[in-house]
N, CA, C and O atoms as a GROMACS GRO file, in nm:
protein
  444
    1UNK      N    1  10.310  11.822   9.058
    1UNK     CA    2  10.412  11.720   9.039
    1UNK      C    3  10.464  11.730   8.896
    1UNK      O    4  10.384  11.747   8.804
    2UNK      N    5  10.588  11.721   8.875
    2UNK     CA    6  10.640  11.749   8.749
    2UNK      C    7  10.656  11.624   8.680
    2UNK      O    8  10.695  11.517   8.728
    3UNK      N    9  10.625  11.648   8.571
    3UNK     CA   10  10.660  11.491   8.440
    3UNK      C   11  10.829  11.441   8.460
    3UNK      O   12  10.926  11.516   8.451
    4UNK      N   13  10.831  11.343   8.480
    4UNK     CA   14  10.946  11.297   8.515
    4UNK      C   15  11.024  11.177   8.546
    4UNK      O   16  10.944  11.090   8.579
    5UNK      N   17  11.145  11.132   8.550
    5UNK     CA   18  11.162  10.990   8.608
    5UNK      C   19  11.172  11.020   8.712
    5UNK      O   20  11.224  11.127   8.743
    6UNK      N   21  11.104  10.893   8.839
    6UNK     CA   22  11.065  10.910   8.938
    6UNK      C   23  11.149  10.751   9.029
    6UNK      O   24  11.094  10.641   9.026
    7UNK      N   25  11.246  10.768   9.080
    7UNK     CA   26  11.316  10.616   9.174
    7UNK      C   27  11.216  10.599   9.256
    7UNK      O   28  11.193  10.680   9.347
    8UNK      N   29  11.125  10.464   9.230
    8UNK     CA   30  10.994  10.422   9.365
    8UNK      C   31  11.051  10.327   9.451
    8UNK      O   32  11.060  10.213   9.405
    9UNK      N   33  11.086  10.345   9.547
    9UNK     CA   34  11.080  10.244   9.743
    9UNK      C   35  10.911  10.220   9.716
    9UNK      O   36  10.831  10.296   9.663
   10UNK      N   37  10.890  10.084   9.775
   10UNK     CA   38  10.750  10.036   9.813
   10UNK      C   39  10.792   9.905   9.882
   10UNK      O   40  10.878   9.825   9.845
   11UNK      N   41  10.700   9.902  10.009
   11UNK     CA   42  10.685   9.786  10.047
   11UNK      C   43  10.511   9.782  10.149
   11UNK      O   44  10.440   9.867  10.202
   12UNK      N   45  10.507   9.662  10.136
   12UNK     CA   46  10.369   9.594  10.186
   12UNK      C   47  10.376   9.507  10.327
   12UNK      O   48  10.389   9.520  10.448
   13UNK      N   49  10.360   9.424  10.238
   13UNK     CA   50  10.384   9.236  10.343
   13UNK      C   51  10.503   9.185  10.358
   13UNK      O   52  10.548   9.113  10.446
   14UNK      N   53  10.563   9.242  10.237
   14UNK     CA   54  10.762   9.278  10.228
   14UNK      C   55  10.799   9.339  10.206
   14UNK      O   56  10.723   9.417  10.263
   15UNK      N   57  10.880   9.410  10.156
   15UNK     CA   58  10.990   9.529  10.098
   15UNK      C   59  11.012   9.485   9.912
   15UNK      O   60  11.046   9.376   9.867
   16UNK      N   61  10.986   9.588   9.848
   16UNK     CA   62  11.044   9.539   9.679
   16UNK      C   63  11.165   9.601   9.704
   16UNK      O   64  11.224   9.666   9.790
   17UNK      N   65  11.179   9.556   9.595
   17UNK     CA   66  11.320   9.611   9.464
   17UNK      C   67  11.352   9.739   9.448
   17UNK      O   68  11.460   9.780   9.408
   18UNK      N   69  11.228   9.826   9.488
   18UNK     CA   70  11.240   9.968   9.392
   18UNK      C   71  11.264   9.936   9.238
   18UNK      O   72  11.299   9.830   9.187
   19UNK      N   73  11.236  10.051   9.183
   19UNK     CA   74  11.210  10.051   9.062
   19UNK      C   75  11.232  10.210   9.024
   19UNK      O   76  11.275  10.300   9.095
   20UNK      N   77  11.188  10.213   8.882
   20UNK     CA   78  11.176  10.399   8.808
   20UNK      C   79  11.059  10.363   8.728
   20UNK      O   80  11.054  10.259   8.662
   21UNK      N   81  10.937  10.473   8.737
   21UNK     CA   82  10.858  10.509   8.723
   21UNK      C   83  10.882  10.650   8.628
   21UNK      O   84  10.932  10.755   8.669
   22UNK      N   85  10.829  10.621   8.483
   22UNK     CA   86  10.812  10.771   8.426
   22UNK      C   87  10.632  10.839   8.404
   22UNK      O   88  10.522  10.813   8.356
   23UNK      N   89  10.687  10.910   8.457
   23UNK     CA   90  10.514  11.067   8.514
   23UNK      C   91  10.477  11.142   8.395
   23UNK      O   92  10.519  11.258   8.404
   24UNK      N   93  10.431  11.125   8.317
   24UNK     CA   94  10.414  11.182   8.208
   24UNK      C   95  10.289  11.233   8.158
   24UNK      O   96  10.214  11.148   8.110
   25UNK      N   97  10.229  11.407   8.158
   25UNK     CA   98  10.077  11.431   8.120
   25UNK      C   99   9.941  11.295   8.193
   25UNK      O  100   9.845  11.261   8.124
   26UNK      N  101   9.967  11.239   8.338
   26UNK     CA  102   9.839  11.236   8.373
   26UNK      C  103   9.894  11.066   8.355
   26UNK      O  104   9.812  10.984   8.396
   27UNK      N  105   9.999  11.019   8.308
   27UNK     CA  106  10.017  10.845   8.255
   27UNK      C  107  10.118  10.786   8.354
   27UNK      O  108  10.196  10.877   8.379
   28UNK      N  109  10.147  10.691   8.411
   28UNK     CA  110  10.273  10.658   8.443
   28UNK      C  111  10.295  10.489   8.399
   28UNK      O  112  10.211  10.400   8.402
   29UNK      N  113  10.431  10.483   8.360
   29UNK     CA  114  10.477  10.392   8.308
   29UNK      C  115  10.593  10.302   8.371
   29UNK      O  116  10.668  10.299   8.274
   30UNK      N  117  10.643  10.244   8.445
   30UNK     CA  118  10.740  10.187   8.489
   30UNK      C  119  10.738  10.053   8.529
   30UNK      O  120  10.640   9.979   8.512
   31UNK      N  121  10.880  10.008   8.600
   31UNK     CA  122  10.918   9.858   8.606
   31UNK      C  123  11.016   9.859   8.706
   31UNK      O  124  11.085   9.958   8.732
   32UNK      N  125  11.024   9.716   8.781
   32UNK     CA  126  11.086   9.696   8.846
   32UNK      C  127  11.161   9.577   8.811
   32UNK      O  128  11.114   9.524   8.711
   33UNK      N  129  11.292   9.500   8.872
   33UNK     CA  130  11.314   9.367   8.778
   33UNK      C  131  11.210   9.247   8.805
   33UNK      O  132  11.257   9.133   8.809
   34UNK      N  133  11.097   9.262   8.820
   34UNK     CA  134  10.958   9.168   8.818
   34UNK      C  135  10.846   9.188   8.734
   34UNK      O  136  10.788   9.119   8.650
   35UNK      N  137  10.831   9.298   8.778
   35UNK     CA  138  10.649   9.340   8.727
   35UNK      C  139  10.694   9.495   8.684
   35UNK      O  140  10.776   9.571   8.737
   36UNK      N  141  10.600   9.514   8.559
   36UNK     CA  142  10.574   9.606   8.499
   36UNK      C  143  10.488   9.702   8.572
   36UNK      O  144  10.440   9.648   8.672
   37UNK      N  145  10.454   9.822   8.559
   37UNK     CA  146  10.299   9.891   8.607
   37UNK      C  147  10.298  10.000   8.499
   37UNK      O  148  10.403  10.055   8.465
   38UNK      N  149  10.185  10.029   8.448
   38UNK     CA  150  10.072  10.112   8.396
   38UNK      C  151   9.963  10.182   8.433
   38UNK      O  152   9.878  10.118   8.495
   39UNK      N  153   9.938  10.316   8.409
   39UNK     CA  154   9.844  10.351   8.499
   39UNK      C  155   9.846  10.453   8.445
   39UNK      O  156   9.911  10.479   8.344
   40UNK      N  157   9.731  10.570   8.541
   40UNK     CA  158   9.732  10.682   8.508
   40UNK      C  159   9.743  10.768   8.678
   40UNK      O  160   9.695  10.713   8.777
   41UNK      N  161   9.813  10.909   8.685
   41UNK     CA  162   9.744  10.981   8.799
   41UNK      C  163   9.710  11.113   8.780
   41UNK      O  164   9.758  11.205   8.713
   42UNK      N  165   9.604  11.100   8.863
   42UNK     CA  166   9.590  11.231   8.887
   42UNK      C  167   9.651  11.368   9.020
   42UNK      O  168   9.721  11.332   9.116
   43UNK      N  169   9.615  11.498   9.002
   43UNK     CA  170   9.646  11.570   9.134
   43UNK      C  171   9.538  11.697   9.102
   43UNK      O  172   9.484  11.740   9.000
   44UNK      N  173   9.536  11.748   9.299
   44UNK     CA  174   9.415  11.843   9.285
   44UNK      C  175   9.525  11.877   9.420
   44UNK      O  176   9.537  11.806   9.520
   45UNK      N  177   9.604  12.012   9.390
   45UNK     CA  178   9.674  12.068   9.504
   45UNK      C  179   9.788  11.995   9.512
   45UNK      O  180   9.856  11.979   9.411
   46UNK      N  181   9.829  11.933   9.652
   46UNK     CA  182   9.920  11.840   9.710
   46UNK      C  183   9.865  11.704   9.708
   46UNK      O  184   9.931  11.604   9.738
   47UNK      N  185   9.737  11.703   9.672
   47UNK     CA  186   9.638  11.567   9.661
   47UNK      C  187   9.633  11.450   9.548
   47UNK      O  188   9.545  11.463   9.463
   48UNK      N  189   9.726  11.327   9.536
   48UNK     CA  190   9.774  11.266   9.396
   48UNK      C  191   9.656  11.142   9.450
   48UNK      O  192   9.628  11.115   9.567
   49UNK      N  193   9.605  11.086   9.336
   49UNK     CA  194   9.504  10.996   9.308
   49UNK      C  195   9.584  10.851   9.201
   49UNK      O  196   9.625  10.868   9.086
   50UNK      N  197   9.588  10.753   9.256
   50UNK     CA  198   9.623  10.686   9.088
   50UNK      C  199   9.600  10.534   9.119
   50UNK      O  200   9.592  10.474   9.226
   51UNK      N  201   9.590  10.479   8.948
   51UNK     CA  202   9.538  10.421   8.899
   51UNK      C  203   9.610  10.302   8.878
   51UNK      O  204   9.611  10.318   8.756
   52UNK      N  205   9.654  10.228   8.888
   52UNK     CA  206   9.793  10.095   8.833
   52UNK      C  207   9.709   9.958   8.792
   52UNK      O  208   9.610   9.904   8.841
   53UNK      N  209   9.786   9.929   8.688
   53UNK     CA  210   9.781   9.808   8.676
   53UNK      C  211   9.935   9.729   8.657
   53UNK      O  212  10.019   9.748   8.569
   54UNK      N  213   9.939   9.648   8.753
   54UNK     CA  214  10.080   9.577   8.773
   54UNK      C  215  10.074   9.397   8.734
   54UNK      O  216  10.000   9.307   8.773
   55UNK      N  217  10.196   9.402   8.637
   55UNK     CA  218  10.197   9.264   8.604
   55UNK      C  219  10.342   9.228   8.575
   55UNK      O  220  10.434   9.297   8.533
   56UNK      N  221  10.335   9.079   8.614
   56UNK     CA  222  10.510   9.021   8.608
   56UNK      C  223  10.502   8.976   8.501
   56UNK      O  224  10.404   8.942   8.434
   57UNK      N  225  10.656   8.971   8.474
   57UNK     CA  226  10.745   8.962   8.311
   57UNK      C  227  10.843   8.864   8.341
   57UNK      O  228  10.903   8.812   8.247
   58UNK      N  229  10.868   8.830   8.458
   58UNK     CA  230  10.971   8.725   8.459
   58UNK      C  231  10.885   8.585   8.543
   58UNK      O  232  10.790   8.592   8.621
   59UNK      N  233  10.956   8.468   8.495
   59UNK     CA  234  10.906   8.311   8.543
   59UNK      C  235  10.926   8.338   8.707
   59UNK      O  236  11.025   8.391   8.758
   60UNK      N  237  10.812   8.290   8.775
   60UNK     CA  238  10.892   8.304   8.935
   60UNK      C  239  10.852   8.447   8.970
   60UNK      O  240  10.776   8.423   9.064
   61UNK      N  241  10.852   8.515   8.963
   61UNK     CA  242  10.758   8.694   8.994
   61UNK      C  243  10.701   8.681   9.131
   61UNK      O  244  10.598   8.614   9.121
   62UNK      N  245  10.723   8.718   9.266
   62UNK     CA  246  10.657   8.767   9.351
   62UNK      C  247  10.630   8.908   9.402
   62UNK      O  248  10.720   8.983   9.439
   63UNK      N  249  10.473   8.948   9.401
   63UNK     CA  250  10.542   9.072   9.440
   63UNK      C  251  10.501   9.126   9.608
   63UNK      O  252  10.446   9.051   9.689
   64UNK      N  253  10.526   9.216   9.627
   64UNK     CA  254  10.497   9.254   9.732
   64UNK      C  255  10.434   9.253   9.849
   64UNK      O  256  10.463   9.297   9.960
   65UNK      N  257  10.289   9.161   9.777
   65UNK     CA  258  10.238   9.106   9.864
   65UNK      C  259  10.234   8.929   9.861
   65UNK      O  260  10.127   8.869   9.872
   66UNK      N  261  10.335   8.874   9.848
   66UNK     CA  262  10.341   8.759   9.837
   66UNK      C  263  10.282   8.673   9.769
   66UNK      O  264  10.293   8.552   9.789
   67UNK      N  265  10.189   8.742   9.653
   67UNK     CA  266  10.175   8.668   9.553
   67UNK      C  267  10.221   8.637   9.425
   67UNK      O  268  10.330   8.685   9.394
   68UNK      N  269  10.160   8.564   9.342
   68UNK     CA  270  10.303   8.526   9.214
   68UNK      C  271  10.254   8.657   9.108
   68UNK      O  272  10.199   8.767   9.122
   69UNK      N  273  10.299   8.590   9.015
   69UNK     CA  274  10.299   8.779   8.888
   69UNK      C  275  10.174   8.780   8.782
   69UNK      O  276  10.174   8.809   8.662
   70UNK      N  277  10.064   8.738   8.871
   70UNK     CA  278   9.957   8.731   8.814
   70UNK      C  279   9.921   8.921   8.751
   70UNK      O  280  10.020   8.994   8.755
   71UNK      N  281   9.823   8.969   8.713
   71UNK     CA  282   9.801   9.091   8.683
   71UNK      C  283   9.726   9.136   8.804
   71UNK      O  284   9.649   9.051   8.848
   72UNK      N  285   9.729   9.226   8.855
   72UNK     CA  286   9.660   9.305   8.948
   72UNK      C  287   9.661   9.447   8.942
   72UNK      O  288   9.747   9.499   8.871
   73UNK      N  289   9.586   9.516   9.001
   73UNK     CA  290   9.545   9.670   9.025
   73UNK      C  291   9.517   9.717   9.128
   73UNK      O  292   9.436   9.658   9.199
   74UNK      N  293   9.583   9.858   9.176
   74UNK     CA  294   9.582   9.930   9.286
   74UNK      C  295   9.512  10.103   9.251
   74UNK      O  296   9.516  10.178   9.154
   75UNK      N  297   9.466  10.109   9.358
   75UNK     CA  298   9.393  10.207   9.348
   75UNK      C  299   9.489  10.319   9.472
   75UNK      O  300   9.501  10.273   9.586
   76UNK      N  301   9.519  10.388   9.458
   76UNK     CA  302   9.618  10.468   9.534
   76UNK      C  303   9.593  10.632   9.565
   76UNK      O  304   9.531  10.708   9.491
   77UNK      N  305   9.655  10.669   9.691
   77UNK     CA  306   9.595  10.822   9.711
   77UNK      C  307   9.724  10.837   9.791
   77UNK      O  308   9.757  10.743   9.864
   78UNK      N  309   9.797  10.942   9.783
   78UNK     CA  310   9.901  11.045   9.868
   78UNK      C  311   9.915  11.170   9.840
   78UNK      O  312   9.836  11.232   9.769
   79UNK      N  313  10.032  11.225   9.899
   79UNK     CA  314  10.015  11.375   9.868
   79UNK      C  315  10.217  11.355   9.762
   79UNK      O  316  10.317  11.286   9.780
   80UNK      N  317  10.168  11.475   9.647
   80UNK     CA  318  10.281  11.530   9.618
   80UNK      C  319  10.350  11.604   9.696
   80UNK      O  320  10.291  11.663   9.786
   81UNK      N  321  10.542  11.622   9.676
   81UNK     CA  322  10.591  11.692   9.738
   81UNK      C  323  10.699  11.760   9.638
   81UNK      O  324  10.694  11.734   9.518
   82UNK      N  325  10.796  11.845   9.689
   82UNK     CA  326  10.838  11.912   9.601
   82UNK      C  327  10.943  11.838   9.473
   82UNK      O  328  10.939  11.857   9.351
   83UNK      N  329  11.034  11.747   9.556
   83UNK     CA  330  11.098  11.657   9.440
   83UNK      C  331  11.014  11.494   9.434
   83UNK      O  332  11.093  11.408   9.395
   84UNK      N  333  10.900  11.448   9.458
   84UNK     CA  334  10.848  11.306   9.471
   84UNK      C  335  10.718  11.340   9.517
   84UNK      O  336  10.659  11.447   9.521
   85UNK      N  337  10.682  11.204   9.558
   85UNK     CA  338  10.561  11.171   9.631
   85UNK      C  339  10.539  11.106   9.726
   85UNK      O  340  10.645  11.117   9.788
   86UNK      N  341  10.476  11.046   9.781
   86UNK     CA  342  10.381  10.937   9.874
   86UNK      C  343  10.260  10.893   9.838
   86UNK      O  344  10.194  10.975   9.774
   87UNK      N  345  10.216  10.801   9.857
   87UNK     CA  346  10.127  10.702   9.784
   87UNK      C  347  10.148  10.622   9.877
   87UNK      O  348  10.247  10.609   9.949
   88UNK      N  349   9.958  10.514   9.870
   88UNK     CA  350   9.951  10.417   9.985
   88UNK      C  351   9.806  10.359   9.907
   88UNK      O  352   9.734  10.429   9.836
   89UNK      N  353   9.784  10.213   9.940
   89UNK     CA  354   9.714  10.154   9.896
   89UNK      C  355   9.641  10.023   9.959
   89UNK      O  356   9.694   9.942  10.035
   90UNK      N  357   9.506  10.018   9.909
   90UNK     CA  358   9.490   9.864   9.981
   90UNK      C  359   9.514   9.771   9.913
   90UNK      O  360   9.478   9.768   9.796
   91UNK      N  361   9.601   9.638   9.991
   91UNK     CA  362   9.634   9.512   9.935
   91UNK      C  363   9.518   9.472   9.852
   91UNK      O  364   9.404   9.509   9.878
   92UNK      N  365   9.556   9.378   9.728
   92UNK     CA  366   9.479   9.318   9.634
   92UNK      C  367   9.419   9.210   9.725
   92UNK      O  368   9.311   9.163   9.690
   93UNK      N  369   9.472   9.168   9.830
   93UNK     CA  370   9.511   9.021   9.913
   93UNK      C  371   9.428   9.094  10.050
   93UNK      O  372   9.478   9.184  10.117
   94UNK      N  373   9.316   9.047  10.069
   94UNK     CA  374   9.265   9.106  10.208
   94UNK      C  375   9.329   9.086  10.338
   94UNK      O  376   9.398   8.988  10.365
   95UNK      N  377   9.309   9.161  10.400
   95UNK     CA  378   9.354   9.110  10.528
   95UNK      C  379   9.498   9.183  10.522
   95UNK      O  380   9.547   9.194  10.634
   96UNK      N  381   9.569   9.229  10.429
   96UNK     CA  382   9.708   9.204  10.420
   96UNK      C  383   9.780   9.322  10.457
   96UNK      O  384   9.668   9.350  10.499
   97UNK      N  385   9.845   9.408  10.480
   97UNK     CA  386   9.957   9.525  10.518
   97UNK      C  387   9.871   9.626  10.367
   97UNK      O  388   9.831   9.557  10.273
   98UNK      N  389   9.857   9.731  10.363
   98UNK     CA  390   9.887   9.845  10.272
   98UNK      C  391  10.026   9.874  10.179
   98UNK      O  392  10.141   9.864  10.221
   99UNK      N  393   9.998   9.900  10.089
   99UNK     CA  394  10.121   9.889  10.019
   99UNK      C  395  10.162  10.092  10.058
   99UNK      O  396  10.089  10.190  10.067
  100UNK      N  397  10.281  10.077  10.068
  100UNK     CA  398  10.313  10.247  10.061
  100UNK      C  399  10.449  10.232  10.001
  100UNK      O  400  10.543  10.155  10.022
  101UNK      N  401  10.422  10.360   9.895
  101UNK     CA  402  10.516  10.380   9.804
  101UNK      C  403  10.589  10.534   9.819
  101UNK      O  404  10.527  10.621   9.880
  102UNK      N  405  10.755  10.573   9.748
  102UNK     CA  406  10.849  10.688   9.799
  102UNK      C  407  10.875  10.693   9.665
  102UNK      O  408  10.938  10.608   9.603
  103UNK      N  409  10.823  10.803   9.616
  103UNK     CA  410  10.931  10.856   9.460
  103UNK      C  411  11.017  10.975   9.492
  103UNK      O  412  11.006  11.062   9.579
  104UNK      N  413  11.090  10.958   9.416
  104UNK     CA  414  11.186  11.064   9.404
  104UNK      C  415  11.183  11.119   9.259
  104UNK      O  416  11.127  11.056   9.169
  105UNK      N  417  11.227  11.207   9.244
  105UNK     CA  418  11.243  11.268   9.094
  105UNK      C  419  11.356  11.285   9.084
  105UNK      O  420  11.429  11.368   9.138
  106UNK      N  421  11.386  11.172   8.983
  106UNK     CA  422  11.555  11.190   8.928
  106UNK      C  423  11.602  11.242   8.801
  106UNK      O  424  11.721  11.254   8.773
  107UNK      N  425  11.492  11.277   8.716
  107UNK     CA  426  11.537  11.344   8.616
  107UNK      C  427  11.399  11.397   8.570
  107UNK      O  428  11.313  11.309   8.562
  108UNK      N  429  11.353  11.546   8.532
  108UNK     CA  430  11.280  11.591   8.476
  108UNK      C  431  11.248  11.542   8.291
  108UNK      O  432  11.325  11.485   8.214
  109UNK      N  433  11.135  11.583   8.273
  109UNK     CA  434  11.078  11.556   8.124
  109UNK      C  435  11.147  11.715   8.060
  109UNK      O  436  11.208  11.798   8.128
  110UNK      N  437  11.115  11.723   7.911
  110UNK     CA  438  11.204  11.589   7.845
  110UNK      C  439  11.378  11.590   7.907
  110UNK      O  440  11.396  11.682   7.987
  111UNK      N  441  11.479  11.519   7.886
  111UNK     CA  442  11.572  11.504   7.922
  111UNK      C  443  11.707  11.598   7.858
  111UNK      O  444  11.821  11.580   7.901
   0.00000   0.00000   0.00000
C-alpha cells in the first residue's frame, strides 16, 4: 500500500460522511467533519492490520455507530488493493453491525 491521501466510505449501524485519511510510514492520520482518527497500520502481503483511535471535535458528534463523540478505538483487518483498501471491524457497541471501511488513493506521498 502506498503512503498517501486516501478518500474513506465507512458505514456500520449507519453510513458516515466519508472522510481523507493520510497513510504515511506505518501512521495514519485523518478526519471526517466529526471525529478525528489516529492510528497506526500495518501490512504482510495483501494483509493490512490497524490500529485507530477515533474522537469527535465538534458539539453534537455522532458517529457511526450511534454513539456521541466520546473517544473510542478500533481494531481493524482487510486486504490492500492496488489503488485503496478494505478494512472491517468490531463495533465498540456490542451487539452492533461491523464497521467496514473503502479507501481510495487520491493522491500519492509526497505531493
Amino acid at each position: 500500500m502506498k503512503d498517501g491521501f486516501y478518500k474513506v466510505a465507512f458505514h456500520a449501524l449507519q453510513p458516515g460522511s466519508g472522510g481523507v485519511v493520510v497513510v504515511r510510514d506505518g501512521q495514519v492520520q485523518g478526519a471526517d467533519p466529526q471525529f478525528l482518527y489516529s492510528g497506526s497500520l500495518s501490512q504482510s502481503g495483501e494483509i493490512l492490520s490497524a490500529s485507530l483511535i477515533i474522537a469527535g471535535y465538534v458539539t453534537g458528534a455522532t458517529s457511526v455507530f450511534g454513539t456521541g463523540g466520546n473517544k473510542f478505538q478500533l481494531q481493524l483487518t482487510g486486504k490492500a488493493s492496488g489503488a485503496g483498501f478494505q478494512l472491517s471491524g468490531n463495533s465498540p457497541v456490542p451487539g452492533q453491525p461491523p464497521i467496514q471501511i473503502h479507501g481510495t488513493l487520491i493522491a500519492a506521498l509526497p505531493l
